[in-house]
N, C-alpha and C positions, 0 to 999 in steps of 0.2 A: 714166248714173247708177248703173247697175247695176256697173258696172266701177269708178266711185268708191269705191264703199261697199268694192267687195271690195279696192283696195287700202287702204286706211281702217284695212278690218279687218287684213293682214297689216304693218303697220305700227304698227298698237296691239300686238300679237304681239308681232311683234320688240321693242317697246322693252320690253315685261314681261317677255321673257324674257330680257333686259341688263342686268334690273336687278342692281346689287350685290347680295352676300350679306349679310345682316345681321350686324354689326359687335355681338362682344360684348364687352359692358359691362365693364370691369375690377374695378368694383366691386359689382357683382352677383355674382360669384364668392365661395365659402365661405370663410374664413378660419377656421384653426385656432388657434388660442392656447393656450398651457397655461403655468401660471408657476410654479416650484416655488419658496420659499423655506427655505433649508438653513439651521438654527442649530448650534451646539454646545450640548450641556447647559449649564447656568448652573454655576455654582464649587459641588464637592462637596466632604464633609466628612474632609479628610488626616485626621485624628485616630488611626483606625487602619490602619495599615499591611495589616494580614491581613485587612482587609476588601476582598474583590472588586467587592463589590456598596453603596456607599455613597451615601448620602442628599445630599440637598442641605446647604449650611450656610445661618445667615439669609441671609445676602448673597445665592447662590444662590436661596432662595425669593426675595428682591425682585427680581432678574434675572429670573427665570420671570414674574415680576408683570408688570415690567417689558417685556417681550416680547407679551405679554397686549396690555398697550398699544398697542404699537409695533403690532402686527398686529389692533387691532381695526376699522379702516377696513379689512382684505382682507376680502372674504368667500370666506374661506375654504372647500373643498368638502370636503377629507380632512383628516385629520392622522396622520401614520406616526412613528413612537419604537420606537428597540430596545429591548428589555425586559429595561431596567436601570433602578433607582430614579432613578438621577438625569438618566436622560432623559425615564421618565415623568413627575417630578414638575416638569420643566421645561416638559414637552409640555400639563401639567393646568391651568393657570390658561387656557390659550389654548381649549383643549377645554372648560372650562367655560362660559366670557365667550361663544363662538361656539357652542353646546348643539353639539360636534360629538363622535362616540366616538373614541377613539385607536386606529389599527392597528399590530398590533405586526410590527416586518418583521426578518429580517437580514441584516444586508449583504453578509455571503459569500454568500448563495445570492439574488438579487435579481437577476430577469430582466429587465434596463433596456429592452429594447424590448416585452415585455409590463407591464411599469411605466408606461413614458412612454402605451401607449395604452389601458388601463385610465385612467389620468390625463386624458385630453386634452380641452385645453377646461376645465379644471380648476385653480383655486388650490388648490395644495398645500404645505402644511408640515410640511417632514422636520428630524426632530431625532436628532442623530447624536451622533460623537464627535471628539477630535481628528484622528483619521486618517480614520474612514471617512466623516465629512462631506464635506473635498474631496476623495475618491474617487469620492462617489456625485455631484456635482459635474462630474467628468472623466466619467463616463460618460455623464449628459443630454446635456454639449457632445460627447462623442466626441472629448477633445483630453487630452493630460495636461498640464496650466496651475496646477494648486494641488497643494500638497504640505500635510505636515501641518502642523495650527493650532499654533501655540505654546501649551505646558501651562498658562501664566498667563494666554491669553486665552480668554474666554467669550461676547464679546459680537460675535463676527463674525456677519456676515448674506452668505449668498452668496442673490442671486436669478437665476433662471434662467429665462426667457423662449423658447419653443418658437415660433414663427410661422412655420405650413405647413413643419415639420418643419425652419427653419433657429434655430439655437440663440445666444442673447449672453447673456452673465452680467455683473454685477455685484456687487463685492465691497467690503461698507462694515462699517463696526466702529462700535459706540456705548458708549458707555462710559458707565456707568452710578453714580450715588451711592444703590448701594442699600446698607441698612445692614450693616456688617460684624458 
């Protein structure tokens, strides 16, 4: 009996120590997300030539309105504008409607991987210009795929989706009946 037991015992042994290694779960792992949406300003006001720094025109404020809109289902976590009138005042109906402040960045000195991880895990909406928008667009993806917007278009939306650091964008346009 005594010789039973003990092999019993090195035989419960052995099979615990056979057993598989616990199998992990794929979806118990962290996932990172981060989603930037890039616009351009909304349409500024040509009127003066020698103005560097130009406002929005009506049409323009309804575009900003209109954006307001289009972006009030994100909840948005930042919101970044160069500091130019007519990006802040395109970046301010969205910052209002979501009580969020505006950060001002600029795009020649904008360190895209202390960006993206300041950012992560985060809705963000960057308000740029024709060129530096898909610039700052090419740098999230790390590809060069946009070139500059066309000076008659305002109403492009590039969205950019980070998931555990692998990156897709999508690039749509709305066209808007705000008043001229």
């Amino acid at each position: 009996m005594k010789a039973f037991k003990y092999i019993l015992f090195i035989l419960l042994a052995i099979n615990l120590s056979c057993k598989d290694e616990p199998t992990i779960d794929k979806s118990q792992e962290e996932t990172s997300i981060s989603t930037f949406y890039l616009i351009r300003h909304a349409e500024k006001d040509r009127s003066n030539s020698d103005d560097a720094d130009p406002e929005l025109t009506q049409q323009g404020l309804g575009r900003a309105m209109h954006w307001a809109e289009i972006l009030a289902e994100v909840e948005l976590d930042a919101i970044y504008s160069t500091d130019y009138n007519r990006t802040s005042m395109t970046a301010a109906p969205t910052s209002v409607k979501q009580n969020i402040d505006v950060q001002y960045y600029d795009p020649t000195l904008i360190d895209i991987a202390q960006f993206k991880s300041e950012n992560l895990n985060k809705n963000v909406l960057i308000v740029g210009h024709s060129n530096t928008t898909p610039e700052f667009v090419n740098k999230l993806i790390d590809e060069q795929k946009f070139y500059s917007i066309d000076d008659s278009e305002n109403g492009t939306i590039f969205i950019v989706k980070i998931t555990n650091g692998t990156p897709s964008v999508d690039k749509l346009i709305f066209n808007c009946n705000c008043p001229k």
